[in-house]
Residue frames as a rotation matrix with the C-alpha (Angstrom) as fourth column:
UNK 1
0.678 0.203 0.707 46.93
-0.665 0.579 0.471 -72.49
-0.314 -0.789 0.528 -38.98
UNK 2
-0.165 -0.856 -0.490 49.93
-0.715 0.447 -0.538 -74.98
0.680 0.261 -0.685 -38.92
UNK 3
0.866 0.411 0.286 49.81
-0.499 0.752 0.430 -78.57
-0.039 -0.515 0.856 -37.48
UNK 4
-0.119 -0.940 -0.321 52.89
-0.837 0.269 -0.477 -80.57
0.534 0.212 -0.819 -36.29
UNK 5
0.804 0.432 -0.409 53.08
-0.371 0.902 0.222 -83.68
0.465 -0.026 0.885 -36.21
UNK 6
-0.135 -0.971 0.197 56.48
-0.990 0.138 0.002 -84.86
-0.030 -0.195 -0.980 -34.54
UNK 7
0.641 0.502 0.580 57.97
-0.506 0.845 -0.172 -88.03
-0.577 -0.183 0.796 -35.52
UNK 8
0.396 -0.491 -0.776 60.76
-0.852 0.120 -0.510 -89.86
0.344 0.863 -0.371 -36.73
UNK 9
0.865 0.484 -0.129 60.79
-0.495 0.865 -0.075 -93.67
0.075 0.128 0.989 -36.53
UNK 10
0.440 -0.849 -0.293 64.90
0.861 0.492 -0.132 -93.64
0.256 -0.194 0.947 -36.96
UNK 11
0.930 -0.090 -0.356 66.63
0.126 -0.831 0.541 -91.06
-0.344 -0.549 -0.762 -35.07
UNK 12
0.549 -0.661 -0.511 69.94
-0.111 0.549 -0.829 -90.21
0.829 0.511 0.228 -36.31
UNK 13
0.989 -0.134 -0.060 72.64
0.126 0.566 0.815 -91.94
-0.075 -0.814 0.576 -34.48
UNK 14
0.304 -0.932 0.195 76.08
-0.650 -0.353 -0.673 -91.35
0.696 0.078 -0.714 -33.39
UNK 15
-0.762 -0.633 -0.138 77.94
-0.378 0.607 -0.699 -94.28
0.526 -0.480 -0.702 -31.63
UNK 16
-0.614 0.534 -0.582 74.72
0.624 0.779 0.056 -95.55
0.483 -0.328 -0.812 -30.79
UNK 17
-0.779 0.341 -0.526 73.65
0.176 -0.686 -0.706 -92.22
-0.601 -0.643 0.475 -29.03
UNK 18
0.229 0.376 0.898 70.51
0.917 -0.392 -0.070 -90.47
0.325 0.840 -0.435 -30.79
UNK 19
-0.581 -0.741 0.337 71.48
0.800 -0.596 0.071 -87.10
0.148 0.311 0.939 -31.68
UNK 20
0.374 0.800 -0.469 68.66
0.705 -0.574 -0.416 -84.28
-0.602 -0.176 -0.779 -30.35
UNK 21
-0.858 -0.477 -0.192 68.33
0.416 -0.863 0.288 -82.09
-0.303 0.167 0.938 -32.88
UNK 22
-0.174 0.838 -0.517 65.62
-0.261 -0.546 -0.796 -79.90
-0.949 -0.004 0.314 -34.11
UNK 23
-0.261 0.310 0.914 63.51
0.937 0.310 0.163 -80.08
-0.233 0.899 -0.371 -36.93
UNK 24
-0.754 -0.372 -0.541 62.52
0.158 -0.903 0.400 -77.30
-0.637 0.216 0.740 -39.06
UNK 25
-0.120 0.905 0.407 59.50
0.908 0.266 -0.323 -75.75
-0.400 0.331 -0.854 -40.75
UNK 26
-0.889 -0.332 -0.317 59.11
0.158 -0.870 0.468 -73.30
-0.431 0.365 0.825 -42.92
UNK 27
-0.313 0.829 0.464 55.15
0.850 0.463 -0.253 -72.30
-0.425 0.315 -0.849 -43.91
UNK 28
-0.958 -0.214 0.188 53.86
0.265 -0.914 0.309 -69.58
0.106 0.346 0.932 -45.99
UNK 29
-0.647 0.649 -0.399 50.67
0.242 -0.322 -0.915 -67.99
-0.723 -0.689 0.052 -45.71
UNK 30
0.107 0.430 0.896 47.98
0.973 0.141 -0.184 -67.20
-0.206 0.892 -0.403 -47.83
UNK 31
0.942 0.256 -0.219 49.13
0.129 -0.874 -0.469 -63.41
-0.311 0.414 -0.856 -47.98
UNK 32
0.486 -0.871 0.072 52.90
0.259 0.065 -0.964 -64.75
0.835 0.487 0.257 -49.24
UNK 33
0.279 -0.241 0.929 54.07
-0.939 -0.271 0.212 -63.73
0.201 -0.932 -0.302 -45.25
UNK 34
0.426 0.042 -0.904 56.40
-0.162 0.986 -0.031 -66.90
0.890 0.160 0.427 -44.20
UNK 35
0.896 0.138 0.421 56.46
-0.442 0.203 0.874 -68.61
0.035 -0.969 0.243 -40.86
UNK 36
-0.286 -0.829 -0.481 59.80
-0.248 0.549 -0.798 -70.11
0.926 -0.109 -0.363 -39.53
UNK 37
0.836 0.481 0.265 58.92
-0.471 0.380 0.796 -72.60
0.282 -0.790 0.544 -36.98
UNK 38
-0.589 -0.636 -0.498 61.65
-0.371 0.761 -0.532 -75.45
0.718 -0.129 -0.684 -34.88
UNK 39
0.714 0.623 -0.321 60.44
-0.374 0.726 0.577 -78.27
0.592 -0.291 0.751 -33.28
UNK 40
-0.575 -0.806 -0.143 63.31
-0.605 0.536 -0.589 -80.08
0.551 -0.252 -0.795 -30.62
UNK 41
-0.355 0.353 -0.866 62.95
-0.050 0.917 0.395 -83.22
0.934 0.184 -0.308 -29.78
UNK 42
-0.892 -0.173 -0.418 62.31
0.445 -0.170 -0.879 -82.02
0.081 -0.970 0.228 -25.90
UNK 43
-0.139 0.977 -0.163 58.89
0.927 0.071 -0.367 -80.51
-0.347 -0.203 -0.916 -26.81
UNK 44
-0.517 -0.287 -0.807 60.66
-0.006 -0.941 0.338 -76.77
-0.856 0.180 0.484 -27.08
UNK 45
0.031 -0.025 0.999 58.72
0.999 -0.042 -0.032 -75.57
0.043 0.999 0.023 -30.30
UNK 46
-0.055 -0.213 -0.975 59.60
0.347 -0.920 0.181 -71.68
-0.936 -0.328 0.124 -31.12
UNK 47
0.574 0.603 0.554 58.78
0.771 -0.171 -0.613 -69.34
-0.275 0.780 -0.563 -33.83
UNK 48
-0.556 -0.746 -0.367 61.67
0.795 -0.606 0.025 -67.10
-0.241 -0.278 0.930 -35.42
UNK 49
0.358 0.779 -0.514 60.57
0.863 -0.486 -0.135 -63.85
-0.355 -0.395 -0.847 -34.69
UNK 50
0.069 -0.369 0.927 61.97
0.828 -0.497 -0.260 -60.69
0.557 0.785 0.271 -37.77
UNK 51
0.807 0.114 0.579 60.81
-0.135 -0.920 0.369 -57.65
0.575 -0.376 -0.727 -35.04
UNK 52
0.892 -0.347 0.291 62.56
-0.243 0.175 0.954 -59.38
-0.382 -0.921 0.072 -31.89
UNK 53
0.307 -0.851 -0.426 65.51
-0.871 -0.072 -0.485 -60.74
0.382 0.521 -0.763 -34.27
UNK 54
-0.654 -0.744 -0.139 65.20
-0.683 0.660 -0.313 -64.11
0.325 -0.110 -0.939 -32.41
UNK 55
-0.246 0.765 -0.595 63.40
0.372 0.641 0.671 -67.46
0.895 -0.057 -0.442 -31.98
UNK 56
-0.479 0.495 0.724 60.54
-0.704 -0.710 0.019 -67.01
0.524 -0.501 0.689 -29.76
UNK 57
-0.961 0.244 0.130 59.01
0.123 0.800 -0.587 -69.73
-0.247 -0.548 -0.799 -27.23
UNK 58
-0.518 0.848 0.113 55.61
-0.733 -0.507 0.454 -70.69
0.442 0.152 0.884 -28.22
UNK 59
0.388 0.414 0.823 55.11
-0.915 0.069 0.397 -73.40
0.108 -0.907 0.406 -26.09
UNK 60
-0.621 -0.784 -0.012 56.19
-0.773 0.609 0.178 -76.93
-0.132 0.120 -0.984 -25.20
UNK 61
0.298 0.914 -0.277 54.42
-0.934 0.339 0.115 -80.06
0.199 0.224 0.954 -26.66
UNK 62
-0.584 -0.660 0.472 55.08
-0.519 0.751 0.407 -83.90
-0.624 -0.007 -0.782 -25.92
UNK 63
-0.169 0.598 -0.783 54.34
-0.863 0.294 0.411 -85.82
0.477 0.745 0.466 -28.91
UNK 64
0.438 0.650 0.621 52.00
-0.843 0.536 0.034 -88.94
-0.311 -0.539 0.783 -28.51
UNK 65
-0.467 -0.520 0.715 54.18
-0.546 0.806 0.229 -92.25
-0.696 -0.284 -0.660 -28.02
UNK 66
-0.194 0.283 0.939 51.56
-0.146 0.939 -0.313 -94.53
-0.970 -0.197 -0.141 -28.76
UNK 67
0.461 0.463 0.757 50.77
0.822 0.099 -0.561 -93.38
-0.334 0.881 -0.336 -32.51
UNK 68
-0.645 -0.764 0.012 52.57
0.636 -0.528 0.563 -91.23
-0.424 0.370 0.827 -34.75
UNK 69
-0.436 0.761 0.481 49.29
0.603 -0.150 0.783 -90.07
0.668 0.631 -0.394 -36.54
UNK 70
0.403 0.554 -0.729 48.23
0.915 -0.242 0.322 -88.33
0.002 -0.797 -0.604 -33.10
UNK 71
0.647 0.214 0.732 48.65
0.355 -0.934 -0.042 -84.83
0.674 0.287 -0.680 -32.42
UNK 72
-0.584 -0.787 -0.197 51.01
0.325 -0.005 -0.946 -83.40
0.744 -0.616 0.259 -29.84
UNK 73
0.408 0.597 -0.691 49.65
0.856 0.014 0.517 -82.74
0.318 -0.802 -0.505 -26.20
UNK 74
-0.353 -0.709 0.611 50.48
0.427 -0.703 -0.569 -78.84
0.832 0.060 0.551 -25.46
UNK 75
-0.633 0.089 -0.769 51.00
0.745 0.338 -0.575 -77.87
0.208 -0.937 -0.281 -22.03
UNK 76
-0.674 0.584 -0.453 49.04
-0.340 -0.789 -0.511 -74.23
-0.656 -0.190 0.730 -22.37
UNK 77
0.300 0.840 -0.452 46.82
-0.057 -0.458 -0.887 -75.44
-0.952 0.291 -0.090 -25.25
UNK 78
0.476 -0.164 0.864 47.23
0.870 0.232 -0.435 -74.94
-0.129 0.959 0.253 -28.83
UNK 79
-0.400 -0.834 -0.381 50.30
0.675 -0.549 0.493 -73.10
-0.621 -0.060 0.782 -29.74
UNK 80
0.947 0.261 0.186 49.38
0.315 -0.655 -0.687 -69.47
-0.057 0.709 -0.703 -31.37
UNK 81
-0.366 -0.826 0.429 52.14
0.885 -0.452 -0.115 -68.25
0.289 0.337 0.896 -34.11
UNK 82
-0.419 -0.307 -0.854 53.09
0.464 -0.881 0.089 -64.85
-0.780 -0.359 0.512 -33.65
UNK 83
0.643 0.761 -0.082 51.61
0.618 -0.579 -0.531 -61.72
-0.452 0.291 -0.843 -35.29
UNK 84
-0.268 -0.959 -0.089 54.33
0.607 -0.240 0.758 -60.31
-0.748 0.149 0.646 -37.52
């Protein structure tokens, strides 16, 4: 089980723009088997997938405005990682 939190208080900036990029996660399991997760700032979160050779859509979350400490709201539910 893996929990993201999204959140980052200073975005970076470019000429004033913020810059959408993804975040990254990397989690291992308790049988040594490691997850590669991304997170974009659009909700997009996707799991890279070793069979399929590419990231995989696991669902889209919007993180909670009012409190950083809050879970994301996912539109199907809690997000299940792939079986690899």
């Amino acid at each position: 089980m893996v929990r993201l939190v999204p959140g980052n208080p200073a975005p970076a900036l470019f000429k004033r723009v913020a810059i959408e990029m993804a975040s990254a996660l990397v989690a291992e399991r308790a049988d040594g088997t490691r997850v590669y997760l991304r997170y974009f700032p659009t909700g997009e979160v996707e799991q890279w997938s070793g069979r399929r050779r590419r990231w995989v859509l696991l669902g889209i979350c919007a993180p909670m405005v009012s409190r950083f400490d809050a879970a994301p709201q996912c539109t199907k539910g809690p997000l299940q990682l792939l079986r690899e």
